[in-house]
KEDOKE-299358 format. One line per 10 residues: number of its first residue (from 1); their letters; for each residue x negated, y negated, z negated of N, C-alpha, C, O. Coordinates in steps of 0.05 Angstrom, whole numbers. Layout:
N
NUM = a = X/Y/Z/X/Y/Z/X/Y/Z/X/Y/Z; ...
***
This chain:
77
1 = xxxxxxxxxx = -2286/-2185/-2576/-2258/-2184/-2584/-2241/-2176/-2561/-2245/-2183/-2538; -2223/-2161/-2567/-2200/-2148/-2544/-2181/-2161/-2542/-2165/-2162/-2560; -2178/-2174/-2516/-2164/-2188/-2510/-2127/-2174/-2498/-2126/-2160/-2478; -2107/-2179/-2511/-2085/-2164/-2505/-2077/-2176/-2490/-2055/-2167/-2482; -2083/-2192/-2481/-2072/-2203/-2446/-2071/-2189/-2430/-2050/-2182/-2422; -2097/-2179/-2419/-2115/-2164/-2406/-2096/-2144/-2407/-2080/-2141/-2389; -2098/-2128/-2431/-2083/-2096/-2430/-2047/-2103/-2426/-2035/-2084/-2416; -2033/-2122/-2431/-2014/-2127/-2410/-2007/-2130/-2387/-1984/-2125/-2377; -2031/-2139/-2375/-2032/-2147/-2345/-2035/-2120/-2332/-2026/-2113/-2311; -2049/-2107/-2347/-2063/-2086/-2333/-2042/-2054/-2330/-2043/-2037/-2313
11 = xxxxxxxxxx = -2021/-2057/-2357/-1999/-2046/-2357/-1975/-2050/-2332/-1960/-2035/-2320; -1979/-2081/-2332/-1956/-2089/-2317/-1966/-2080/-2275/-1953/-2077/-2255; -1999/-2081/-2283/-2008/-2070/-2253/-1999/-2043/-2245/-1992/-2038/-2223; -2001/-2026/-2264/-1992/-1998/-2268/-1971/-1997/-2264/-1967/-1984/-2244; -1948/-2008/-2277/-1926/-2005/-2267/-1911/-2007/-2240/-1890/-1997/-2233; -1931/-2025/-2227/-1915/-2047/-2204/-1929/-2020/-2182/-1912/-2012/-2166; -1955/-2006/-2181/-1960/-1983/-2167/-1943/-1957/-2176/-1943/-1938/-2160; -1932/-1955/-2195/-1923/-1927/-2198/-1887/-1930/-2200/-1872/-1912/-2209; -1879/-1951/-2191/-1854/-1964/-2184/-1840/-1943/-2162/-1842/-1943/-2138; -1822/-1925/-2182/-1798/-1904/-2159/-1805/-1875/-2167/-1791/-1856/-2165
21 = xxxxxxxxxx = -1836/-1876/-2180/-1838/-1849/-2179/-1832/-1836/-2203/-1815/-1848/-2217; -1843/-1809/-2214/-1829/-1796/-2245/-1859/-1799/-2261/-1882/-1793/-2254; -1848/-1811/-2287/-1875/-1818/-2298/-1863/-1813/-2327/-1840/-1813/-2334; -1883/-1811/-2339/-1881/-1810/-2372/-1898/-1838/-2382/-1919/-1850/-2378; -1873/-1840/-2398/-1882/-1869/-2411/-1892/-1866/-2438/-1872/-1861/-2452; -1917/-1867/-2454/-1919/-1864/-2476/-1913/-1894/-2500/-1927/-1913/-2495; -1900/-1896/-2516/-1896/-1913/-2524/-1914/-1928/-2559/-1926/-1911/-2572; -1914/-1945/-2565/-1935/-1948/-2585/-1909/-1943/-2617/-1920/-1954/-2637; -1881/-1931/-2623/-1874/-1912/-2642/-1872/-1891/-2630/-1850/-1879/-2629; -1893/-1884/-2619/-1893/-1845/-2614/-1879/-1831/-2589/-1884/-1811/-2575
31 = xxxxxxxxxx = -1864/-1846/-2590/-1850/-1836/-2568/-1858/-1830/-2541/-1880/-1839/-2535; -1843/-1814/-2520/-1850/-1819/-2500/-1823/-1816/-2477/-1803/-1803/-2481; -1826/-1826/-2459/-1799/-1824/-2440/-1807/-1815/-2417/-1822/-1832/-2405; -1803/-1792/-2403/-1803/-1778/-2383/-1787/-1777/-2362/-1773/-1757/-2359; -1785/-1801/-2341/-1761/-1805/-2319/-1773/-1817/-2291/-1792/-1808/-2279; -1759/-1841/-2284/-1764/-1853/-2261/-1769/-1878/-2268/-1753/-1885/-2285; -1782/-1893/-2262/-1797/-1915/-2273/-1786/-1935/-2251/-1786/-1928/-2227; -1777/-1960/-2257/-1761/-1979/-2234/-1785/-2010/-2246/-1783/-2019/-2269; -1798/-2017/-2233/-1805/-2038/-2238/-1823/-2053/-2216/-1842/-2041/-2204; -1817/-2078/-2213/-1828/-2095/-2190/-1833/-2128/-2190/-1822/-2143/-2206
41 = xxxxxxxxxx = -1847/-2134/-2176/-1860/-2165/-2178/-1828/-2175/-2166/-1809/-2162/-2157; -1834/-2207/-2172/-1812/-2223/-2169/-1827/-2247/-2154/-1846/-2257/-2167; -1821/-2260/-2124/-1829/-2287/-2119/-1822/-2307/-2141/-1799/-2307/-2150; -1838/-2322/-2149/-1823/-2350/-2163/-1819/-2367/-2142/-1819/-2359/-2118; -1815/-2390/-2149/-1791/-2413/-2132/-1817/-2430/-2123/-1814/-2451/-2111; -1845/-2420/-2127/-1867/-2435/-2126/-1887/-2417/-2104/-1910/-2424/-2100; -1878/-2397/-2091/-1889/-2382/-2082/-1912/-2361/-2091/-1927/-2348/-2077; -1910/-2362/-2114/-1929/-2334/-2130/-1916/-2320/-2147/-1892/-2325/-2152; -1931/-2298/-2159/-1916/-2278/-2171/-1908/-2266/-2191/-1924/-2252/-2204; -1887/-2267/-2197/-1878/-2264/-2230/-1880/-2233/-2233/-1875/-2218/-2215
51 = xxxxxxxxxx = -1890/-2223/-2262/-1883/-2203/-2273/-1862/-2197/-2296/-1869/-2200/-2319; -1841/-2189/-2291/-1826/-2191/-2311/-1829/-2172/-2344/-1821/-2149/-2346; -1838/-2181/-2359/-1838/-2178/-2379/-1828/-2142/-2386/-1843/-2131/-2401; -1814/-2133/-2380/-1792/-2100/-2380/-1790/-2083/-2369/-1773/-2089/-2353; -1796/-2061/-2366/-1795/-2037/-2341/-1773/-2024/-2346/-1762/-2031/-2367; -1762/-2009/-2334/-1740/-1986/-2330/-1739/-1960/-2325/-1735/-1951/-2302; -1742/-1943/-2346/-1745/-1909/-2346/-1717/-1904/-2350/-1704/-1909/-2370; -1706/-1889/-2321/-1691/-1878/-2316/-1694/-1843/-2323/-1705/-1827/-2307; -1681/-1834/-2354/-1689/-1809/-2361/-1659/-1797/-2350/-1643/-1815/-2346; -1650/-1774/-2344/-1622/-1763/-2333/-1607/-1789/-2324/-1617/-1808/-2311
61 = xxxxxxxxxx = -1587/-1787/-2330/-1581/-1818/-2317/-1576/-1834/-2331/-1557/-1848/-2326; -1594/-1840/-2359/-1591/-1856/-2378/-1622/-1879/-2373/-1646/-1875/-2371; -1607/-1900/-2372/-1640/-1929/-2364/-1640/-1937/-2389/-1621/-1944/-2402; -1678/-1933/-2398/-1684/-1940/-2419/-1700/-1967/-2412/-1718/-1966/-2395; -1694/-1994/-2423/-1704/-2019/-2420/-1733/-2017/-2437/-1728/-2012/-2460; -1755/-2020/-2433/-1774/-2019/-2447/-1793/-2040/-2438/-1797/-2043/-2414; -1808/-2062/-2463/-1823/-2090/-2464/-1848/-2068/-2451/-1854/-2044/-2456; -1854/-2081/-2440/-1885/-2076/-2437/-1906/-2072/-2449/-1922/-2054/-2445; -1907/-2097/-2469/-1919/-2102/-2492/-1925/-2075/-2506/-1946/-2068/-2518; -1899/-2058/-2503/-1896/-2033/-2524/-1907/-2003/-2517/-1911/-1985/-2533
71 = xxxxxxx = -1911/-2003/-2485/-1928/-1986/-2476/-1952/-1980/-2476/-1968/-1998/-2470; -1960/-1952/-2481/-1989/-1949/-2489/-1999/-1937/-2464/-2024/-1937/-2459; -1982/-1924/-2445/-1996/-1910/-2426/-1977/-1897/-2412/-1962/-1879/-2418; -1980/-1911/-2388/-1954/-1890/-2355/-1974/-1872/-2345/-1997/-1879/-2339; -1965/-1847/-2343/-1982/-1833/-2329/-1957/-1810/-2304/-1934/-1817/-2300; -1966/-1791/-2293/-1946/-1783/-2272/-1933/-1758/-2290/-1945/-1740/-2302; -1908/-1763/-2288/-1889/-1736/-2300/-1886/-1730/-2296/-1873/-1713/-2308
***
């Protein structure tokens, strides 16, 4: 069984390396967003590290908020 934890975590690793650069985001309704991708770990108050749930595709100068959950695949744009 496929565990969707896994393929979140593994999204959210992707993101946190391709954090600043121009990436295409493919999304799971079809879509895809082609910009600058803003996303980064957070200390918690406990000393380890949060992933926040949301990334940020900056397409022209419009920021698209997108769950994670909803991405199917960052690749370089």
């Amino acid at each position: 069984m496929y565990d969707m934890t896994d393929a979140v975590q593994a999204m959210k690793n992707r993101a946190v390396a391709m954090n600043g650069q121009s990436v295409a985001v493919n999304l799971s309704g079809g879509q895809t967003l082609t910009g600058t991708l803003a996303y980064a770990t957070i200390t918690g108050s406990w000393g380890g590290t949060v992933y926040p749930e949301v990334l940020t595709v900056t397409v022209s100068t419009k920021a698209h908020v997108v769950r994670i959950a909803d991405v199917l695949s960052i690749g370089q744009g």
